[in-house]
C-alpha positions as CSV (number, residue, x, y, z in Angstrom):
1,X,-44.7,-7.8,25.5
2,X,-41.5,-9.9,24.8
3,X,-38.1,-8.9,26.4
4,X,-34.9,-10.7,24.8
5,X,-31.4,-10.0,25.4
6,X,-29.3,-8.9,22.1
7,X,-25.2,-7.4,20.8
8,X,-25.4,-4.1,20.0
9,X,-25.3,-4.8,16.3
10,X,-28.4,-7.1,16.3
11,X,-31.1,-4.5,18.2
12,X,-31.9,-3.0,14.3
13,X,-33.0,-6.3,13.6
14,X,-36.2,-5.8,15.7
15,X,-37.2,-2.5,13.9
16,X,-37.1,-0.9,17.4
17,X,-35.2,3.0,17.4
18,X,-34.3,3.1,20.9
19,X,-30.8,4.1,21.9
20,X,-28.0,2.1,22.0
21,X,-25.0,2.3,24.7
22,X,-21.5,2.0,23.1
23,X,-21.0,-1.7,24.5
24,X,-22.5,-4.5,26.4
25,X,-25.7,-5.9,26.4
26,X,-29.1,-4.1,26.5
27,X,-32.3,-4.8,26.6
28,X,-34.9,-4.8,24.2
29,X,-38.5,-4.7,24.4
30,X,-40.8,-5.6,21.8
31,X,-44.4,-6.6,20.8
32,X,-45.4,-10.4,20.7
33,X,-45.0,-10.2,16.7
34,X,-43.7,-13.6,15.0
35,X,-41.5,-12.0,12.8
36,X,-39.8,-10.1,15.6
37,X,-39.1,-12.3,17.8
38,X,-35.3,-13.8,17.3
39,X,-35.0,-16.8,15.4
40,X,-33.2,-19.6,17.5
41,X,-31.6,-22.0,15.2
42,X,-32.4,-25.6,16.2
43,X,-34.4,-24.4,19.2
44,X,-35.2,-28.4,20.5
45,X,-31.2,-28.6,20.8
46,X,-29.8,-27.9,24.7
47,X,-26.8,-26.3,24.7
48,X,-26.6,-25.3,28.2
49,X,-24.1,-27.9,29.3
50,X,-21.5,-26.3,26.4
51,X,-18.5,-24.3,27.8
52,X,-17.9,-21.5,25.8
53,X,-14.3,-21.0,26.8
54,X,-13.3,-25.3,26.2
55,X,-15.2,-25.7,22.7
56,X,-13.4,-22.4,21.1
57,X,-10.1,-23.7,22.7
58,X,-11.1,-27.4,21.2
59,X,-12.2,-25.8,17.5
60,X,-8.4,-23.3,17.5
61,X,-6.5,-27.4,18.4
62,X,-8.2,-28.6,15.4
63,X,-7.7,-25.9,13.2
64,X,-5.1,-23.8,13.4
65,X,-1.7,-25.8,13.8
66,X,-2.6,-27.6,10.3
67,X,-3.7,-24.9,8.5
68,X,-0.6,-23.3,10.1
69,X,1.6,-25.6,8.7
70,X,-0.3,-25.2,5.0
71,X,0.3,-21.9,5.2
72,X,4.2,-22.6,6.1
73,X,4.8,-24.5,3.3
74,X,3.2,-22.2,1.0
75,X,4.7,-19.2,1.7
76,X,8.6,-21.4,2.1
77,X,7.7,-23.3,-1.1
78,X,7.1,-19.6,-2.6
79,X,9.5,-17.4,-1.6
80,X,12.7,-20.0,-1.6
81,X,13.5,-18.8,-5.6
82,X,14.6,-15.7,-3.2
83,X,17.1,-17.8,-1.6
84,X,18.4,-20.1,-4.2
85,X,19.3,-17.4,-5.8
86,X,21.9,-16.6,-3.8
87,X,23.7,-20.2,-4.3
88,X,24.3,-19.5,-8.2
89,X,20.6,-20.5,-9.6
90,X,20.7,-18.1,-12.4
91,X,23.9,-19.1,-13.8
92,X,22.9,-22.5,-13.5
93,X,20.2,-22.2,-15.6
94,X,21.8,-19.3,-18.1
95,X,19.0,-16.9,-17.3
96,X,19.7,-13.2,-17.1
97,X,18.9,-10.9,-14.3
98,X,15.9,-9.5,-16.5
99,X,14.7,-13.5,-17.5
100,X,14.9,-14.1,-13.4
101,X,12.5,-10.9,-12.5
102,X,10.1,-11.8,-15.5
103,X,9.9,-15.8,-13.7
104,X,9.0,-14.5,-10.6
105,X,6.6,-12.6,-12.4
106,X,4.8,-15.2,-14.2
107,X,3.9,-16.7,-10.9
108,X,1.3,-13.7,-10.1
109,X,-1.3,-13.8,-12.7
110,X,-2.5,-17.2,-12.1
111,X,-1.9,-16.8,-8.3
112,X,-4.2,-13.8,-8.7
113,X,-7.2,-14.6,-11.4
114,X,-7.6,-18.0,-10.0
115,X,-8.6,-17.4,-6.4
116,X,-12.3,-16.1,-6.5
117,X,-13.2,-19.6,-8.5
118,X,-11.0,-21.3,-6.1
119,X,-12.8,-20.5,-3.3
120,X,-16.0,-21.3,-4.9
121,X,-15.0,-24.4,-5.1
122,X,-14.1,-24.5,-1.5
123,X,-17.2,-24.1,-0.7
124,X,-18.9,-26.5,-2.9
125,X,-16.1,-29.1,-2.6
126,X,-15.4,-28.7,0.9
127,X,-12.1,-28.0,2.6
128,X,-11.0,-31.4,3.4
129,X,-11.1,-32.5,-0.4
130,X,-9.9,-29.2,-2.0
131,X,-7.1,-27.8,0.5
132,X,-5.5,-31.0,-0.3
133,X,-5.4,-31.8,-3.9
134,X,-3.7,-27.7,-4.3
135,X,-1.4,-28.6,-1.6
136,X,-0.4,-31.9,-3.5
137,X,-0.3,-30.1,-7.3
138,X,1.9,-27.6,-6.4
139,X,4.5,-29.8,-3.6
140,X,4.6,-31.4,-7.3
141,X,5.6,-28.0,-9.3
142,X,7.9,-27.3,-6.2
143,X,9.8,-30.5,-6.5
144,X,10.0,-30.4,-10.1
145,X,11.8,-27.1,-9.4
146,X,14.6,-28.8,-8.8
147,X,15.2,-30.6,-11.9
148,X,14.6,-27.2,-14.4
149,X,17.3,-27.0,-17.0
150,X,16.8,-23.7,-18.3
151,X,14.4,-20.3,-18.9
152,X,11.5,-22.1,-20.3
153,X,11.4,-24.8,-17.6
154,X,11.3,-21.8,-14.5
155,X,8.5,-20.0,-16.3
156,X,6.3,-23.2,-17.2
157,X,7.1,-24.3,-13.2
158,X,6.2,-20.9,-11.5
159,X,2.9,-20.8,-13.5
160,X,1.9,-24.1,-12.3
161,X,3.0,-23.4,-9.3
162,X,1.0,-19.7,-8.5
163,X,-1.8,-21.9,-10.2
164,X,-1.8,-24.1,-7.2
165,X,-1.1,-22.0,-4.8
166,X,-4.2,-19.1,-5.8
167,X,-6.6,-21.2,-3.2
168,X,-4.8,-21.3,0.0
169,X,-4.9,-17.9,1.5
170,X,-8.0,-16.6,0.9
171,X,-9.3,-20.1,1.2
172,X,-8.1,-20.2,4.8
173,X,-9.4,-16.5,5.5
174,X,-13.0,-17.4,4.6
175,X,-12.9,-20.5,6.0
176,X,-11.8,-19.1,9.5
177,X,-14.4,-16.4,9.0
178,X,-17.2,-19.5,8.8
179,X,-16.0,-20.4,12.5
180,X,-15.4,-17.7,14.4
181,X,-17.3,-14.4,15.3
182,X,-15.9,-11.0,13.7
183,X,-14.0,-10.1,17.5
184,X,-12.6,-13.5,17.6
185,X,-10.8,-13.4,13.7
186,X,-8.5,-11.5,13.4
187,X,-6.2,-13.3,16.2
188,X,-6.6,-16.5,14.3
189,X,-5.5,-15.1,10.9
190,X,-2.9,-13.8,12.7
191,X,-1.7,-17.4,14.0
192,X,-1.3,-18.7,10.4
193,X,-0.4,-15.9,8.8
194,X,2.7,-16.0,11.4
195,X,4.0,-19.1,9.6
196,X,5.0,-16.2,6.7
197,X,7.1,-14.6,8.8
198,X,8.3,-18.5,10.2
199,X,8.6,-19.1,6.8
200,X,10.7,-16.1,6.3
201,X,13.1,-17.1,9.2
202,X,13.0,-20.6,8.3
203,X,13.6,-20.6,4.6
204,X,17.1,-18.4,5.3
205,X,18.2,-21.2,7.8
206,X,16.7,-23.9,6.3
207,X,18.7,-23.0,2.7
208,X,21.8,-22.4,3.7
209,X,21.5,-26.0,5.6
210,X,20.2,-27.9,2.2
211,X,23.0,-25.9,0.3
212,X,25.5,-28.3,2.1
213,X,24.0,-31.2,-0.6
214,X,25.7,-29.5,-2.8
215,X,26.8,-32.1,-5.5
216,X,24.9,-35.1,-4.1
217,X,23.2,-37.2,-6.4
218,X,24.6,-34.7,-9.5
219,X,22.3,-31.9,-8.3
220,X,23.6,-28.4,-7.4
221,X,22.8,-27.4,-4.0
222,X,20.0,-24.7,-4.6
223,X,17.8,-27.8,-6.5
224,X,18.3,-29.7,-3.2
225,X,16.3,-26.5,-1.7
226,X,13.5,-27.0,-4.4
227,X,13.3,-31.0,-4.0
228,X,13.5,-31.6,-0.4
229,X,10.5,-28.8,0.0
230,X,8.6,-30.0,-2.6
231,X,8.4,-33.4,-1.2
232,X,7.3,-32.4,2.1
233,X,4.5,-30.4,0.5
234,X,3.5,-33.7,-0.9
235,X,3.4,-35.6,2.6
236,X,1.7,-32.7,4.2
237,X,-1.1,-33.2,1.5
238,X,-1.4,-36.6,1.7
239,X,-2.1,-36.5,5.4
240,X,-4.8,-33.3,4.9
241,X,-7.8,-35.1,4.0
242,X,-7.4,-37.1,7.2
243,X,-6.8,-34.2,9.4
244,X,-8.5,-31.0,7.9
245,X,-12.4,-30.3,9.4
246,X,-15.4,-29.6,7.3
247,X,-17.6,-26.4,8.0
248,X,-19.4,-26.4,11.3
249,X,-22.8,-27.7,10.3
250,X,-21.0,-30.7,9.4
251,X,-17.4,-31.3,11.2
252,X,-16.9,-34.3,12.7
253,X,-15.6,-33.4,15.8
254,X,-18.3,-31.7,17.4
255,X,-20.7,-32.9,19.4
256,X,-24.3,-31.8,17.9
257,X,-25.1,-29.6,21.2
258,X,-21.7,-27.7,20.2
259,X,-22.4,-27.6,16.4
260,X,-25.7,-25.9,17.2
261,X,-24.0,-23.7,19.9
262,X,-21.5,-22.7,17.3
263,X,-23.8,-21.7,14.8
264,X,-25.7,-20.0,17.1
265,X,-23.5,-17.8,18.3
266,X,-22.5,-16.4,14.3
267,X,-26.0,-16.0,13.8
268,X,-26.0,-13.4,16.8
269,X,-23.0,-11.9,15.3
270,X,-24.4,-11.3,11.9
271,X,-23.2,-14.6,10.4
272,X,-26.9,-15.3,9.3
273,X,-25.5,-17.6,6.8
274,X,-24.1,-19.8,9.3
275,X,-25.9,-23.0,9.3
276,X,-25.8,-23.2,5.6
277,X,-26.3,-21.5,2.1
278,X,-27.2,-22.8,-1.4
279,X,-24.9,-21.1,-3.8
280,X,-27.1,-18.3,-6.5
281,X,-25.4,-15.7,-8.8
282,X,-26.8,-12.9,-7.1
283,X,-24.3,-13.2,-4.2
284,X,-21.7,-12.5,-6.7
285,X,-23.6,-9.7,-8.6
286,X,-23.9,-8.5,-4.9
287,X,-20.3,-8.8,-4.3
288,X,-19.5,-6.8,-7.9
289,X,-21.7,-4.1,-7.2
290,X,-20.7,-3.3,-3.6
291,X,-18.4,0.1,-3.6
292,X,-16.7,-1.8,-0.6
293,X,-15.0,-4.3,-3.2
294,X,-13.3,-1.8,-5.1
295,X,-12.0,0.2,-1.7
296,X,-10.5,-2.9,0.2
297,X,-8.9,-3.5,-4.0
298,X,-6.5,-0.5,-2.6
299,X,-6.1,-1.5,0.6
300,X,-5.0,-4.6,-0.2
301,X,-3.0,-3.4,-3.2
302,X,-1.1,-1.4,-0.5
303,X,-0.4,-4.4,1.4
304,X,0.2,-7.1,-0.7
305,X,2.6,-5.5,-3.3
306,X,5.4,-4.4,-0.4
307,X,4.7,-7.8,1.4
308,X,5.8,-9.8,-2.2
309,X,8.4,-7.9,-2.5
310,X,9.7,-7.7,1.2
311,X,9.8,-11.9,0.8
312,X,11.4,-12.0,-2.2
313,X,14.1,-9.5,-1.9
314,X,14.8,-9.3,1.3
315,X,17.7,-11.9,1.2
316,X,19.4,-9.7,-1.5
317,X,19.1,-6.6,-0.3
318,X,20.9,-7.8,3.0
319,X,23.2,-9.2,0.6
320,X,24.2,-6.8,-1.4
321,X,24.5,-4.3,1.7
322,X,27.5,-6.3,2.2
323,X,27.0,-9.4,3.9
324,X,28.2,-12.9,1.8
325,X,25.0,-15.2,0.3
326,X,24.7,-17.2,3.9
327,X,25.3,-14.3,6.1
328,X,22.6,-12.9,4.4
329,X,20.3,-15.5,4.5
330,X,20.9,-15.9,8.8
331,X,20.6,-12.0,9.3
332,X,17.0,-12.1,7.9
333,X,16.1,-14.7,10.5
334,X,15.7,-12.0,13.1
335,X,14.3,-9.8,11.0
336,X,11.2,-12.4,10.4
337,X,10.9,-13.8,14.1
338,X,10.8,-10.1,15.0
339,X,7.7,-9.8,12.2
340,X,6.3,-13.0,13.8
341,X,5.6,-11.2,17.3
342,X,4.4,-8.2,16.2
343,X,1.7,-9.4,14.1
344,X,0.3,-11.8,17.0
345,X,0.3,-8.9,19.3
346,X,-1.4,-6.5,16.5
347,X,-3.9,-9.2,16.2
348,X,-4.6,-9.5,19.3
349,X,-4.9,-6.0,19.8
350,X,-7.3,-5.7,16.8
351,X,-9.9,-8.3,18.1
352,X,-10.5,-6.6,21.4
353,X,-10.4,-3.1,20.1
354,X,-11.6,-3.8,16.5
355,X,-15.5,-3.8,17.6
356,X,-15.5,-0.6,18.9
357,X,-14.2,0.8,15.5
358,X,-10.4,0.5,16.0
359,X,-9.6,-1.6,12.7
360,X,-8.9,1.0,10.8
361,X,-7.0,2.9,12.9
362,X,-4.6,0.2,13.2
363,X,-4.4,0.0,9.4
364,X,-3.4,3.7,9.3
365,X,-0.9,3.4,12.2
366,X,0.7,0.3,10.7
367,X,1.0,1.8,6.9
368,X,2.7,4.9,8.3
369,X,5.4,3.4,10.2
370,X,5.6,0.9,6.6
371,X,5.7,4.6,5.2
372,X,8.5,5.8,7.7
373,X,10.9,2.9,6.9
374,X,10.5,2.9,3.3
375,X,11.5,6.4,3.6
376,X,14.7,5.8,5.5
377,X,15.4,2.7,2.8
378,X,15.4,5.4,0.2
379,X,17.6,7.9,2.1
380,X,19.8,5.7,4.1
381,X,23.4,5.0,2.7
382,X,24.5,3.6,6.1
383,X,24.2,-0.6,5.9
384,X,23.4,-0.4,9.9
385,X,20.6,2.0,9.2
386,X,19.5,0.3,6.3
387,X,19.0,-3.2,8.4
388,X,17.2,-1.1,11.1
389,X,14.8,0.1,8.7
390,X,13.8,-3.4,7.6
391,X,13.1,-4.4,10.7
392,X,10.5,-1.4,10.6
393,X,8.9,-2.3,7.4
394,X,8.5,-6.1,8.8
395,X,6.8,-4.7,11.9
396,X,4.3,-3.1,10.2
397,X,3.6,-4.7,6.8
398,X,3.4,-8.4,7.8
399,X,0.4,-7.1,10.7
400,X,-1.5,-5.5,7.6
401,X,-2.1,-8.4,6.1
402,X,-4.4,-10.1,8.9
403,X,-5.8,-6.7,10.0
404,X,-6.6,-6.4,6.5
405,X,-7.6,-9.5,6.3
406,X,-10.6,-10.0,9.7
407,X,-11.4,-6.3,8.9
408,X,-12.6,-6.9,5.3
409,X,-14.6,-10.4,6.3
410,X,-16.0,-8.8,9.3
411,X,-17.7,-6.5,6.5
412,X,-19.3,-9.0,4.1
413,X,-22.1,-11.1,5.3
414,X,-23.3,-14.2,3.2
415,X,-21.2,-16.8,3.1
416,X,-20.7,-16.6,-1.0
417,X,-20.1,-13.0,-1.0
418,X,-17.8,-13.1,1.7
419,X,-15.8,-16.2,0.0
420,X,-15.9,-14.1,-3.5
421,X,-15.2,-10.6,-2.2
422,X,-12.1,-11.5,0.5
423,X,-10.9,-13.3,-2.9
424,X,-11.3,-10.6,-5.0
425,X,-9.9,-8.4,-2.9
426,X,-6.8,-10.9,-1.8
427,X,-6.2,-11.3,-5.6
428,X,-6.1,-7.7,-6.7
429,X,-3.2,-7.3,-4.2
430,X,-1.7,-10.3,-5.0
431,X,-1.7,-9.3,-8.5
432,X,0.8,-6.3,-7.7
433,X,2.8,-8.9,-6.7
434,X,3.7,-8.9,-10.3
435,X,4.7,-5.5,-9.9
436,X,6.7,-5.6,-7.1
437,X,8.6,-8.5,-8.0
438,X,10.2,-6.7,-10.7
439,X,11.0,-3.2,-9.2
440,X,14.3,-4.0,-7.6
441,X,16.8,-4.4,-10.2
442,X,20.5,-5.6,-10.4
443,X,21.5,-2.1,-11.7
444,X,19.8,-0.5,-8.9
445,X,22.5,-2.0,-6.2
446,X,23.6,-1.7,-3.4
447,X,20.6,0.7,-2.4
448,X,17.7,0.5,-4.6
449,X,16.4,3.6,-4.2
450,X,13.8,3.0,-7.5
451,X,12.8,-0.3,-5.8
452,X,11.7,1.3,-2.2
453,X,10.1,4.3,-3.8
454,X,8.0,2.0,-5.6
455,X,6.9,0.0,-2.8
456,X,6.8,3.6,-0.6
457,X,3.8,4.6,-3.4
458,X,2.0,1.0,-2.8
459,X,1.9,2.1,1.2
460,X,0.6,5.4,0.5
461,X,-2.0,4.0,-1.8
462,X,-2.9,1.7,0.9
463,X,-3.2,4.3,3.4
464,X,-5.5,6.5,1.4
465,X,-7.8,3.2,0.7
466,X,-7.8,2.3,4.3
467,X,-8.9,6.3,5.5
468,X,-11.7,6.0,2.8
469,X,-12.8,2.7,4.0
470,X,-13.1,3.7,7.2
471,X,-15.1,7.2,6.7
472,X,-17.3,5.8,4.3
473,X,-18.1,2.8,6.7
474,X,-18.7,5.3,9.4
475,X,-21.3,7.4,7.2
476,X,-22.9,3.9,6.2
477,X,-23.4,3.1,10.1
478,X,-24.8,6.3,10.5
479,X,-27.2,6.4,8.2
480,X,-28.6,3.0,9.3
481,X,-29.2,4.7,12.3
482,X,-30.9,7.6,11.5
483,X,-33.5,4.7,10.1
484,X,-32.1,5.9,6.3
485,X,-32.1,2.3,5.1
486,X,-34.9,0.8,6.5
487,X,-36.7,-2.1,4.3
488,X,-40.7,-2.0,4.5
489,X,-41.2,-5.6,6.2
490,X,-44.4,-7.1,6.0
491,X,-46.9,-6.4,9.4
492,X,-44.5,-4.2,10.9
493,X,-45.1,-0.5,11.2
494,X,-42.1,1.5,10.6
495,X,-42.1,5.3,9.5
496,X,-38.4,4.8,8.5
497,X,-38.9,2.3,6.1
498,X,-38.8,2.9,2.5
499,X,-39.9,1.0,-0.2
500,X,-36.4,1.5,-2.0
501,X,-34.6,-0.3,0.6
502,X,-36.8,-3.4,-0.5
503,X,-40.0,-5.1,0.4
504,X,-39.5,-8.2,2.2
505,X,-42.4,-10.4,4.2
506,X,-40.3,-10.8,7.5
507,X,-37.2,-9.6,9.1
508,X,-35.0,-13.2,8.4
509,X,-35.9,-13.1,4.7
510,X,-34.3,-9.3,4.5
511,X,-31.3,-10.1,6.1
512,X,-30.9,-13.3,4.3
513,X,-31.6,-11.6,0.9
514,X,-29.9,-8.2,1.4
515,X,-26.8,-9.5,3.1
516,X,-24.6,-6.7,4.9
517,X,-27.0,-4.4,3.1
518,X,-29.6,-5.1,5.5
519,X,-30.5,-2.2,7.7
520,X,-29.5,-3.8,10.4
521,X,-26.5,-5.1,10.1
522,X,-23.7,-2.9,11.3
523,X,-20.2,-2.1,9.8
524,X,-16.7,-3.2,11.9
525,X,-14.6,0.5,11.3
């Protein structure tokens, strides 16, 4: 007999039925069979000498605060149309209320229908090379902003621009989910995602600063905004390549004893694809006939839509509650450094209660109190109670989106599904941005009651998704369990198996073919 020490989640891939306690190690025994015994990845590398604790605090230096700052200057360099509105932009360039909604809309569809083949190419190009060259193309659509003469010239510029910027985000997300174990990811999204809500506080500052130019150099001031952005985009990408890391199996910075360790340690959390995987169809075909896609298409539709449309109108709705353009732009700096702290702590929260099934109870909390101050938006015809309720809608959407986010990679194993289906997912909800964006009308001031209900039937839509998600996942679990979807692996006896599940000569070659369809992989709920 062999006894090995395994997670919870990993004891089905021994075939064994014994019980397992809710949490902590346990201890397994099985018979001296080849194909049971747990692969060890590099087993003539020593890893003892690694500290755990100093390499994951070594790998968050070297990749979060740039990817932060990526982030930053995507979602500033996105949402600033919002606040050069305010400083006459539309009149400058003789476009009407309607021609202003329909720019902003233009940016979606190739910000959505381009990110599954962006990330792709992420993963064949590598993120130091591609991260870069979007950054770069769209600092270039971002500057040229500033020099758009009329209707035509916005519409041409946003396309370019949601072109560009399609790779970032989910590019990031399944990037991050190629480093760190499913308890350890959502707390990372969370750091970079909080440069949207830095962004958010930033951009109102940061404008009404630039705005100041105003006349320099023959430009009006709310170009200045576009110009001065834009060109920063382009330093940050030149100096990407130099900083950005590859994928563990080949990032520079790592010793090989902690590159092994690392890859180790995602194998043991179901990250069998860890150390490396050639890219087939099949993982897409997998990805386009998993019910899960379809699901997390709602729950990120519920997410996404209010989120585009909380960045992009916030400004005016302050504005037209009765505060001047520059008042306006100041009061939303609370409103985003508030949205900043509450998404860490959510985070946080979510990576030490998310493995013991807590995910999506946090997404149903979060898109009911989004629920609740959408609600009082639509009622409310007090400005004082209008601004409270916005600071509601920021505490709970901007969490959603990196709950969302660790909850739907902690779901998809294989590197190329997981790349293609957080994409997928990401650009389905990014494509009711297109929506959203054009929901609050001028006519509809001071209270837009049309534009909230709107966004109020995107929460609900997410909260539905997120319920089913998490019932469905639960059932799935279960029935893995119960031995229900057991493969018939060759040499091992196994009453449970069926030859349905799949045939497969050992366990590693079912779990590499099958995925997070493997019997005995286990869902994050």
């Amino acid at each position: 007999m062999t006894t090995y020490s395994a997670h919870e989640d990993s004891v089905r891939e021994s075939g064994v039925k014994d019980q397992v306690k809710d949490e902590g190690p346990i201890t397994v025994q099985v018979e001296d069979v080849p194909s049971l015994t747990p692969s060890l990845y590099r087993p003539d590398v020593d890893t003892s000498a690694v500290d755990p604790v100093k390499l994951k605090r070594k790998i968050d230096f070297r990749l979060l605060p740039w990817l932060t700052l990526l982030y930053l200057m995507n979602y500033l360099d996105r949402g600033s149309i919002g606040n050069a509105r305010l400083y006459n932009m539309q009149r400058s360039l003789h476009i009407t209320d309607k021609q202003y909604l329909v720019a902003l809309t233009a940016f979606f569809f190739p910000y959505a229908l381009l990110e599954v083949p962006s990330n792709l190419a992420l993963k064949y190009l590598r993120p130091p090379r591609w991260l870069p060259f979007i950054v770069f193309v769209w600092g270039i659509a971002m500057t040229c902003h500033g020099f758009a003469h009329n209707y035509g010239d916005l519409i041409g510029l946003r396309c370019l621009l949601g072109l560009a910027e399609a790779g970032l985000y989910p590019g990031i997300v399944f990037y991050l989910s190629c480093w760190y174990k499913r308890s350890e990811l959502g707390s990372r999204i969370a750091v970079f995602f909080s440069a949207a809500t830095i962004a958010g506080a930033f951009s109102g500052l940061l404008a009404a600063a630039i705005h100041n130019m105003d006349g320099i150099g023959g430009r009006p001031g709310w170009a200045w905004i576009f110009i001065l952005e834009g060109l920063f985009t382009i330093l940050v990408a030149c100096a990407s390549p130099w900083v950005l890391q590859d994928f563990p199996e080949s990032a520079r910075f790592l010793t090989e004893a902690e590159r092994v360790y690392i890859i180790r340690d995602l194998k043991e959390d179901m990250r069998f694809s860890a150390d490396e995987e050639k890219f087939e169809l099949k993982y897409l075909w997998q990805c386009l006939t998993d019910w899960k896609t379809y699901v997390t298409f709602g729950i990120y539709m519920g997410g996404g839509g209010p989120v585009f449309a909380f960045s992009l109108f916030t400004p005016t709705i302050i504005n037209e509650l009765g505060f001047k353009a520059t008042a306006a732009n100041l009061l939303s700096v609370p409103v985003y450094a508030w949205a900043c702290l509450i998404t860490f702590a959510i985070a946080t929260l979510g990576d030490r209660l998310g493995h013991r099934g807590y995910r999506g109870y946090i997404n149903l909390a979060l898109f009911g109190l989004a629920f609740v101050a959408y609600t009082i938006l639509i009622v409310s015809r007090s400005a004082a109670l209008s601004y409270f309720a916005i600071y509601l809608a920021a505490s709970s959407l901007y969490p959603i989106i990196p709950n969302n986010s660790a909850w739907v990679a902690s779901n998809l194993e294989g590197s190329y599904k997981r790349g293609a289906g957080l994409a997928m997912a990401i650009s389905f909800g990014n494509l009711n941005g297109a929506v959203t964006a054009n929901v609050y009308r001028e006519r509809d001031k001071p209270w837009y009651s049309l534009g909230h209900g709107i966004v109020l039937t995107y929460i609900a839509i997410g909260w539905l998704s997120s319920l089913t998600y998490t019932l469905l996942l639960r059932q799935e679990n279960k029935a893995r369990d119960r031995g229900e979807r057991d493969e018939v692996i060759g040499g091992i006896e196994n009453k449970s198996a069926k030859l349905h599940n799949g045939q497969y000569s050992s366990v590693a070659d079912a779990r590499k073919e099958k995925g997070d369809a493997w019997s005995g992989f286990r869902y994050t709920v």
